[in-house]
C-alpha positions as CSV (number, residue, x, y, z in Angstrom):
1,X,-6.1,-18.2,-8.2
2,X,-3.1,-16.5,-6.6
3,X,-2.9,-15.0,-3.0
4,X,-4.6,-11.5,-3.3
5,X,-2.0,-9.1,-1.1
6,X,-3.4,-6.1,0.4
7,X,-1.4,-2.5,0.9
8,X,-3.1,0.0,3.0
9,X,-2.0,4.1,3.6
10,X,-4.0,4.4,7.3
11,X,-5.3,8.4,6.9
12,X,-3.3,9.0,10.3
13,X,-0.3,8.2,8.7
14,X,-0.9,10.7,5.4
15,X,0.9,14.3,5.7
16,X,-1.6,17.4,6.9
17,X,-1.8,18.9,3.7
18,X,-3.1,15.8,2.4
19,X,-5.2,15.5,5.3
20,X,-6.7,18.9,4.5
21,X,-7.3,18.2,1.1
22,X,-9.2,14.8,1.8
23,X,-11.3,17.0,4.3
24,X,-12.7,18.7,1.2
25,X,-13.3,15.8,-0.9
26,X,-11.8,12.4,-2.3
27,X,-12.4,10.2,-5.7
28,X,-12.4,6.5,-5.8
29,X,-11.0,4.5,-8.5
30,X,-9.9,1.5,-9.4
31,X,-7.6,0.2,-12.0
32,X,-6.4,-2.8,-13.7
33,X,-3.6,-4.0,-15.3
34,X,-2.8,-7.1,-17.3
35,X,0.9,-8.6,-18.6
36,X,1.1,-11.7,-20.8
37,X,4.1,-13.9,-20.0
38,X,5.1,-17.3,-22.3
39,X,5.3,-20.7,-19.7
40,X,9.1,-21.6,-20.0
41,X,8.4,-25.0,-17.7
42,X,6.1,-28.2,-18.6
43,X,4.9,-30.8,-17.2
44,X,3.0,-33.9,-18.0
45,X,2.1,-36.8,-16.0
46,X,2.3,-40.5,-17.0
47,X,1.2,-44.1,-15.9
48,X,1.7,-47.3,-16.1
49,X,-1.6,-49.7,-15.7
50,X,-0.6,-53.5,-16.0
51,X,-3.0,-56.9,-14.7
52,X,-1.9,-60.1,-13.4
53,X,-3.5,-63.3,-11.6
54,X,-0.9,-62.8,-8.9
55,X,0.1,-59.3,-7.1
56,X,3.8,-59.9,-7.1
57,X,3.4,-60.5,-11.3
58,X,2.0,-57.7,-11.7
59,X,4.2,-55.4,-9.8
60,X,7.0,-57.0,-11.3
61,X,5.6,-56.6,-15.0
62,X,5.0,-52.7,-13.9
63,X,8.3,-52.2,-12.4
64,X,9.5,-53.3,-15.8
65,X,7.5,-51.7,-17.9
66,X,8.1,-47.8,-15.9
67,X,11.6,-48.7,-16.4
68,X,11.3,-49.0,-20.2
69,X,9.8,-45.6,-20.1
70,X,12.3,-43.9,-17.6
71,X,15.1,-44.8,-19.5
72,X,13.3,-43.9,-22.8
73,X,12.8,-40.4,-21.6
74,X,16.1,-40.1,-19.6
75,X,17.9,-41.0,-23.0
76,X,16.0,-38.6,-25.0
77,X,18.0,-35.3,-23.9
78,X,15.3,-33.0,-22.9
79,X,16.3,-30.3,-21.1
80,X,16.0,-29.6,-17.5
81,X,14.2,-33.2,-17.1
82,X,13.1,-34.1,-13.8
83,X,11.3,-37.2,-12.9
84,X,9.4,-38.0,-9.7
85,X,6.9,-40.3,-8.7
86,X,3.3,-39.6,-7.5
87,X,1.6,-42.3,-7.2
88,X,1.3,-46.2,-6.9
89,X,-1.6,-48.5,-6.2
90,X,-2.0,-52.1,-6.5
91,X,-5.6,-53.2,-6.8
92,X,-7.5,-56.4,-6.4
93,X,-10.5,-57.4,-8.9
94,X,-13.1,-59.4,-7.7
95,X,-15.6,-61.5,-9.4
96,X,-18.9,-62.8,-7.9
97,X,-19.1,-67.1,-7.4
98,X,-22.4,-68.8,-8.5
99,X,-24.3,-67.9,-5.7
100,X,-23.9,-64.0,-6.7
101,X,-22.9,-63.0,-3.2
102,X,-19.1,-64.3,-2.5
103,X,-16.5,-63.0,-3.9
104,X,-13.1,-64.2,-5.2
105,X,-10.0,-62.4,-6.2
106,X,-9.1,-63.3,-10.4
107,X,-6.4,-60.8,-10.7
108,X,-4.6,-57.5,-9.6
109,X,-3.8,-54.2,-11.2
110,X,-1.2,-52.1,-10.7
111,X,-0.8,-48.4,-11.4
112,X,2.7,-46.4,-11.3
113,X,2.4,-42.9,-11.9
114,X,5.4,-40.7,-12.3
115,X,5.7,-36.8,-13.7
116,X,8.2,-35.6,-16.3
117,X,8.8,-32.1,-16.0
118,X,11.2,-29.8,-18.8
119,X,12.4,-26.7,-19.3
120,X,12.0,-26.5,-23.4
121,X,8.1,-26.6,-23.7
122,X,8.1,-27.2,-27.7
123,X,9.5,-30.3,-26.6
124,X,6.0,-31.5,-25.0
125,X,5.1,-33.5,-27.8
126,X,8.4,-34.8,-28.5
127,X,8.4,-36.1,-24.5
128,X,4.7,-37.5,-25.2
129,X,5.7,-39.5,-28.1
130,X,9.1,-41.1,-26.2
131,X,6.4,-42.1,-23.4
132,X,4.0,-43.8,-25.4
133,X,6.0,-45.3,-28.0
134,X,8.0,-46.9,-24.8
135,X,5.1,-48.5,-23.0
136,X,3.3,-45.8,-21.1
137,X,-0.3,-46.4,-21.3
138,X,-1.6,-43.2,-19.8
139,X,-1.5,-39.8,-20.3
140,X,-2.9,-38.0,-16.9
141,X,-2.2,-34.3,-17.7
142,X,-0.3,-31.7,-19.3
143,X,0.6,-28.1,-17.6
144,X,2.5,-24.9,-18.7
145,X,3.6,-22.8,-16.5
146,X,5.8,-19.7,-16.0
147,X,8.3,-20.3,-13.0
148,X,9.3,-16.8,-12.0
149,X,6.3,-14.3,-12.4
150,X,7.2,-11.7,-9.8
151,X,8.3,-9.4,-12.7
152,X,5.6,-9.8,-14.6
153,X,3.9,-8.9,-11.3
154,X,5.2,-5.4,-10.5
155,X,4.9,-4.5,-14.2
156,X,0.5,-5.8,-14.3
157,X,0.6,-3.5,-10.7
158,X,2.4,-0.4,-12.0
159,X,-0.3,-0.6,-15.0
160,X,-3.1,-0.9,-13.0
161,X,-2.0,1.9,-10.6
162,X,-1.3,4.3,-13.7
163,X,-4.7,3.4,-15.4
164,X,-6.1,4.4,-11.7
165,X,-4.4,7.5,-11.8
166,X,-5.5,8.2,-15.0
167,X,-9.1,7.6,-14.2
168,X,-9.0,9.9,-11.5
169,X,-7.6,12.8,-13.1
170,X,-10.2,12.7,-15.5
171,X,-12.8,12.9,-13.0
172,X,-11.1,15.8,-11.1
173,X,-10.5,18.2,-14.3
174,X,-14.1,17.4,-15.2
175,X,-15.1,18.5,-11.7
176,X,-12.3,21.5,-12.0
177,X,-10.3,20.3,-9.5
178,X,-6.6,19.2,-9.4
179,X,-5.7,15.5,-8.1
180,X,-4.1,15.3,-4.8
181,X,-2.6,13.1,-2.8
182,X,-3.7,9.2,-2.3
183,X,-4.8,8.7,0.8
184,X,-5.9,4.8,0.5
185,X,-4.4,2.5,-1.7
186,X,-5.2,-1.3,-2.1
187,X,-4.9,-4.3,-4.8
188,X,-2.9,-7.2,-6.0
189,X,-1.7,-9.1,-8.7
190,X,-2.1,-12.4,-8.7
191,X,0.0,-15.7,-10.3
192,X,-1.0,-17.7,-13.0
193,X,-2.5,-21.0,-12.6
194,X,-1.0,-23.4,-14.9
195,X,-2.7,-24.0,-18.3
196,X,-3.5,-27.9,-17.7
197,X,-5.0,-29.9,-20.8
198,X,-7.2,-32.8,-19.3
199,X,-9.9,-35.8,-20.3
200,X,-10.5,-36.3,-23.9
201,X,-7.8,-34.0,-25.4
202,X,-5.2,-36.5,-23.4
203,X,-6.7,-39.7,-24.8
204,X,-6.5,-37.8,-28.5
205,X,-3.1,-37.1,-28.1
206,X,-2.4,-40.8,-27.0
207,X,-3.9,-41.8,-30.2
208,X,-1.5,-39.0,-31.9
209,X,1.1,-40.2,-30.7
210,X,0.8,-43.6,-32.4
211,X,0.7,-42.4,-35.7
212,X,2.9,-38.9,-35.7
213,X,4.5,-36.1,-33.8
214,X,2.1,-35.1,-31.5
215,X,1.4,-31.4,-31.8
216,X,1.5,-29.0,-28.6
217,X,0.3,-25.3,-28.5
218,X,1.2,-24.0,-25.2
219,X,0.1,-20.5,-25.5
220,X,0.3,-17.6,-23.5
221,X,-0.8,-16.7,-19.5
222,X,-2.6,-13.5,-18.1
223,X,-1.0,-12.0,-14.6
224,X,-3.9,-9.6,-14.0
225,X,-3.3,-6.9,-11.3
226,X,-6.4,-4.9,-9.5
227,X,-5.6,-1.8,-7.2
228,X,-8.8,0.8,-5.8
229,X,-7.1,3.9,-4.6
230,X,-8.9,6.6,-3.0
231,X,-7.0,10.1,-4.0
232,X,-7.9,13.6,-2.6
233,X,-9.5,16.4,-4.2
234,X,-7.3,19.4,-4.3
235,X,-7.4,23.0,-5.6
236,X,-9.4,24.0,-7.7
237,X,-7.9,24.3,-11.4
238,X,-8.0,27.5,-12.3
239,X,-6.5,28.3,-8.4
């Protein structure tokens, strides 16, 4: 979840006629707000897993292999591409002699993990096919995400504060009393995690990919805002 950021009015700092109205009574509400925003940024995670008897031939047959899919996905024009590596591991495999407590090394494995990010997310399955199709054997993850939410922000925060607002002029015309002044105000809004697709939906979409255009649904994210504001009771209505 996103950093929660507080605002506070101190009641020192409010002006006296304020002051004197919070002296004869206050309301507390809170209000929420929510704004749905569309991801305009993708990205998906790959790997390459290859085995050899020796460590330097297997390396050498990954290196080749991530190269077959970096220049597959380079040449495929998607926009705003950026590649960077986030992993690499080469792994022994052991197997137990006869007397089922020695161990010997029969081969190596090697995993190269790199992350594709675009700018077009209907182009998701398009980059997941060019992948698979040139050698990538894994799928880690897929995430949609929004890059500049502030907007989206400051619009979930001025709805929450309104709804507030509203809230507490209901309560002070049923009690005949006008709204005054806030005299508190705290909240937040926070930023959307990314919507990640994990597990078994990967390995169906690797299978996908084999046979068709793999379709992606990236759908929509929820900045949610939450503000409590404590407002003064003033005059009453009729005054």
């Amino acid at each position: 979840m996103g950093r929660l950021h507080l605002y506070e009015v101190p009641l020192e700092d409010v002006p006296a006629t304020a002051q004197a109205a919070a002296d004869s009574g206050w309301i507390e509400v809170t209000g929420v707000g929510t704004v749905e925003v569309s991801p305009d940024r993708a990205r998906v995670s790959f790997a390459m897993e290859t085995r050899a008897e020796a460590a330097d031939a297997a390396a050498d047959a990954n290196a080749e292999a991530m190269t077959r899919v970096i220049d597959a996905l380079r040449g495929a024009d998607f926009p705003g591409l950026d590649l960077s590596t986030f992993g690499y591991a080469l792994r022994p495999e052991y197997a137990l002699e006869n007397d089922q407590r020695t161990r010997r090394i029969v081969a190596y494995t090697v995993l190269n993990n790199i992350a594709a990010t675009i700018e077009d997310v209907a182009s998701v399955g398009r980059l997941i096919d060019t992948a698979i199709r040139a050698g990538a054997n894994r799928v880690g993850g897929i995430s949609f995400y929004r890059e500049d939410t502030e907007a989206a922000r400051r619009e979930a925060l001025a709805e929450a504060v309104r709804t507030a607002r509203a809230e507490a002029e209901v309560i002070a015309a049923a009690l005949g009393r006008t709204l005054g002044a806030p005299l508190e105000i705290r909240g937040g809004a926070d930023r959307p995690q990314p919507r990640t697709f994990q597990g078994e939906t990967i390995r169906a979409l690797g299978v996908a990919a084999r046979a068709a255009d793999t379709p992606i649904e990236e759908g929509d994210q929820t900045v949610t805002a939450n503000v409590w504001i404590r407002f003064a009771l003033g005059p009453e209505s009729g005054d």
